[in-house]
N, C-alpha and C positions, 0 to 999 in steps of 0.2 A: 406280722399282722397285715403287712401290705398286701404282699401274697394271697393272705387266706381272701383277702376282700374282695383281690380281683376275681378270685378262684368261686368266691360265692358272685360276684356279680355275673361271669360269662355261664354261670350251671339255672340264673334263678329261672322261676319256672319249669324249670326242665322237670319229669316225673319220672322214678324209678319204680313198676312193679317188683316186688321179690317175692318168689313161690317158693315156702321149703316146709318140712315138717321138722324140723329142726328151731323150735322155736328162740331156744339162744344163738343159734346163727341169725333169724330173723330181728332180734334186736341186737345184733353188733351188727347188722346191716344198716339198722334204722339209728343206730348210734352216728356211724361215720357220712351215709348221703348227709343228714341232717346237717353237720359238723361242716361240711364242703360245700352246703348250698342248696342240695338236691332236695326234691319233694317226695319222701321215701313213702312208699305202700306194699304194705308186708301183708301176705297171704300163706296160710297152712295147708290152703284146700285151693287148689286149680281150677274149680268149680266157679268157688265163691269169687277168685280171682279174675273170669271173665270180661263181668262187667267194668273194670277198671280199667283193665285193657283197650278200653275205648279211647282211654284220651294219655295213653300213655308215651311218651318217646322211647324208653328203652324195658326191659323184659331180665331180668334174671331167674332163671331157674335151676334149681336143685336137682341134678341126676336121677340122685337118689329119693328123691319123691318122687320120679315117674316111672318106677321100676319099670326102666326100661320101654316103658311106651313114652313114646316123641307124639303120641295122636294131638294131647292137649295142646302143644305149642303152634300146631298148625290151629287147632281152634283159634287160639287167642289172638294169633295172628289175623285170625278171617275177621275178629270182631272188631280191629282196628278202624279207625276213622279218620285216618292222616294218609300220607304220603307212605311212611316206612316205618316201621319198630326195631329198631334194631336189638336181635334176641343173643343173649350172652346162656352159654348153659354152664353153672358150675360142677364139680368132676372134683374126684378126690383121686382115680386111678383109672386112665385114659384107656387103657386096656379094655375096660368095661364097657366102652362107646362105640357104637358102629356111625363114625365120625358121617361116612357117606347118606346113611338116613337121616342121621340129624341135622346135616345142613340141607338137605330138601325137604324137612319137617320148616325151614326156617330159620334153623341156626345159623347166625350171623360170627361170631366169635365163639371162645372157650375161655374160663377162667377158674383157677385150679384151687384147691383145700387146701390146706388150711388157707383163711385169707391173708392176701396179700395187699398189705393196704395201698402202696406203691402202685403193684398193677390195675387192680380195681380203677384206680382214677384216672390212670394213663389211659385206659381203657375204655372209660366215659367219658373223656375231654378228647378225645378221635372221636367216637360218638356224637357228641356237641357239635363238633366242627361239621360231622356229614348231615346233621341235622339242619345245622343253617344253610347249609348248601343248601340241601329239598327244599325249604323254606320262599329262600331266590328264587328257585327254579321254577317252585309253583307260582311265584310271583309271573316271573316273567312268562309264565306260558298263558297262564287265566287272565294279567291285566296289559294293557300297550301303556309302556314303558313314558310313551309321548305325552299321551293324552289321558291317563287313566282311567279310561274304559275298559270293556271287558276287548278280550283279546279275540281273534278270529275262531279260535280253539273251543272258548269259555262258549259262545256263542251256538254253537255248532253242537255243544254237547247240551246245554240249554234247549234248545229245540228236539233233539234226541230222547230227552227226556219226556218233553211236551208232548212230543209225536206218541213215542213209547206208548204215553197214559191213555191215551185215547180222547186225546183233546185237541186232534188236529182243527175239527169244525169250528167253522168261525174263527183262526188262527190265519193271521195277515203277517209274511215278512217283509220289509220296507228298506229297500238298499237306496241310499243316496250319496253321490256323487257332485263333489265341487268342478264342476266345468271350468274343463282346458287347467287342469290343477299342475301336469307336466309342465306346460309353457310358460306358466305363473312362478312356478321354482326356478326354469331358466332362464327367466328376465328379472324376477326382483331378488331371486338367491332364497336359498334352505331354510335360513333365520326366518324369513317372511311368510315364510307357506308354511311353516312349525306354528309361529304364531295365528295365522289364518284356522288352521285346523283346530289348534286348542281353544279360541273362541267359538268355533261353530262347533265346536263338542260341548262346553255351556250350555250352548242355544237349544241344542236335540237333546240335552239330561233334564233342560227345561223343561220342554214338552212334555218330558214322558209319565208316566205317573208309576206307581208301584206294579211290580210284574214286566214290566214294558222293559224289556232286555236292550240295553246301549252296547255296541261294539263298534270298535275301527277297524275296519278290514285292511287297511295300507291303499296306500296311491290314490289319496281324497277321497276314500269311500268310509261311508259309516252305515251300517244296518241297526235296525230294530226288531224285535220280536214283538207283534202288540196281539196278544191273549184277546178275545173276545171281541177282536176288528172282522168284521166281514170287507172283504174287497174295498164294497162301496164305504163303507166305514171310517178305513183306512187313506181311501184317498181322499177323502175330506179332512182329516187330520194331517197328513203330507203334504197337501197344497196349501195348508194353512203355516205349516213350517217353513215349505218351499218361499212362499212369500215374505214368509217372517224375517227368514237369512238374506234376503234380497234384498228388504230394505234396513234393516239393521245396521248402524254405521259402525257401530264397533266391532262386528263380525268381520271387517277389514281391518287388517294393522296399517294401509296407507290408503289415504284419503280417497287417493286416484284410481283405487280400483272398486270395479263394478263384481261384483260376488255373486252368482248363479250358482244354482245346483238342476239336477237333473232328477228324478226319483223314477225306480221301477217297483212296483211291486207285484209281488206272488201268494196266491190263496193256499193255506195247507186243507182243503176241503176235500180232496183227491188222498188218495193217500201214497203221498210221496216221504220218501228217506228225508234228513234234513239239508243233504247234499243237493237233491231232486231241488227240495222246494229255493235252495241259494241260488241254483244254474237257474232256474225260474225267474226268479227276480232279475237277476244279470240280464239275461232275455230279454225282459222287458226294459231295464236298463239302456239297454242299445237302443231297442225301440227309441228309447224317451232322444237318445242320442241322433238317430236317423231321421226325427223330428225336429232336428236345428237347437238340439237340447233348449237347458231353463224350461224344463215341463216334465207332466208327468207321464 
């Protein structure tokens, strides 16, 4: 009973489509996910099965419902809205598979007729496992692990999209930077500039309002994305930051220090890449820096 519990606690949520026309295989499929934790969804028709496919983690399909066309699994694939599905095709006589199409239809594994209740699960619980991994990994790529903000990555694709729609106009990026933040770490140590940075990340998710993208870019730099800023817009919202973090006592983790930041920003009004419009900012950035920083 131990077993089964943990077996359902590491599978729950996790979603099984099954595609077959075989409708008694269909319910000894939905017999055993259920039994083991899984959240089974059985399909006769590949069709109908599509839209489920969207939020599914793993795929099984029946050979022999695709008489031999592998097209639908690339559909189902395409209609994904995660990271990965991982696709199992089941097979009663492997002979009949042209293994090489089917894995670049998508097929990720094979699992054989009659079922095998053993492998099935061996088979899902790896499955699991490479799922949480994806999971992590989108973690760590979309948020900074520090600060939980969006990550340099999330950011970059955020604007990408923005740019994409046609809504560069009036679109203001706003890099700022915590001045001399190198020499701050090698005089009061790691601990202190960790804590520095996660309070003045507070401060700028403060500011911002819905839409208004927060990112840590690394080495005391934080960016914003702010949707319907014009230039002058924007720098009337930054220097009201700029000032905010300045005098803010808790934005410092020790008394004795004085907290500056620097801000550059870049108009997407031009039509620049979203790379264009960061080197932009950076740009002016230095600017703010060749100005004896603390400004804009």
């Amino acid at each position: 009973m131990r077993s089964l519990a943990r077996s359902k606690n590491m599978t729950a949520n996790l979603r099984v489509l099954v595609v077959s026309t075989d409708r008694a295989l269909l319910r000894q499929f939905s017999y055993l996910l259920d039994e083991f934790g899984y959240e089974a969804i059985c399909y006769a028709d590949p069709t109908l099965a599509s839209r489920s496919a969207i939020h599914c983690d793993f795929l099984i399909v029946d050979h022999d419902s695709l008489a031999g066309d592998l097209t639908a699994i690339e559909y189902l694939k395409r209609r994904r809205d995660r990271d990965h599905l991982q696709v199992y095709l089941l097979h009663q006589d492997s002979t009949e598979i042209d293994i090489e199409a089917a894995v670049e239809s998508g097929v990720d594994d094979f699992l054989r007729k009659p079922l095998s209740i053993g492998e099935i699960l061996a088979r899902l619980r790896a499955g699991a496992r490479y799922c949480e991994f994806q999971r992590r990994n989108c973690r760590r790529q979309w948020h900074d692990p520090l600060t939980g903000l969006a990550s340099r990555t999330a950011l970059l694709e955020h604007l990408r999209r923005h740019l994409d729609a046609g809504r560069a106009r009036n679109t203001t990026l706003a890099l700022l930077e915590v001045d001399l933040f190198d020499s701050l770490v090698a005089t009061r140590g790691r601990d202190i500039g960790n804590e520095l940075l996660n309070n003045i990340a507070r401060v700028v998710e403060a500011a911002c309002m819905a839409g208004q993208i927060v990112a840590y870019m690394g080495e005391g730099r934080f960016a914003v994305m702010l949707p319907d800023h014009s230039v002058e817009k924007a720098a009337k919202w930054a220097e009201k930051l700029r000032l905010g973090i300045a005098s803010l006592d808790e934005a410092a983790p020790d008394p004795e220090l004085r907290i500056t930041t620097s801000v550059g920003l870049a108009s997407g009004a031009e039509s620049l890449s979203a790379e264009e419009l960061l080197e932009r900012a950076s740009e002016a950035l230095q600017d703010a820096h060749c100005c004896g920083r603390n400004c804009l």
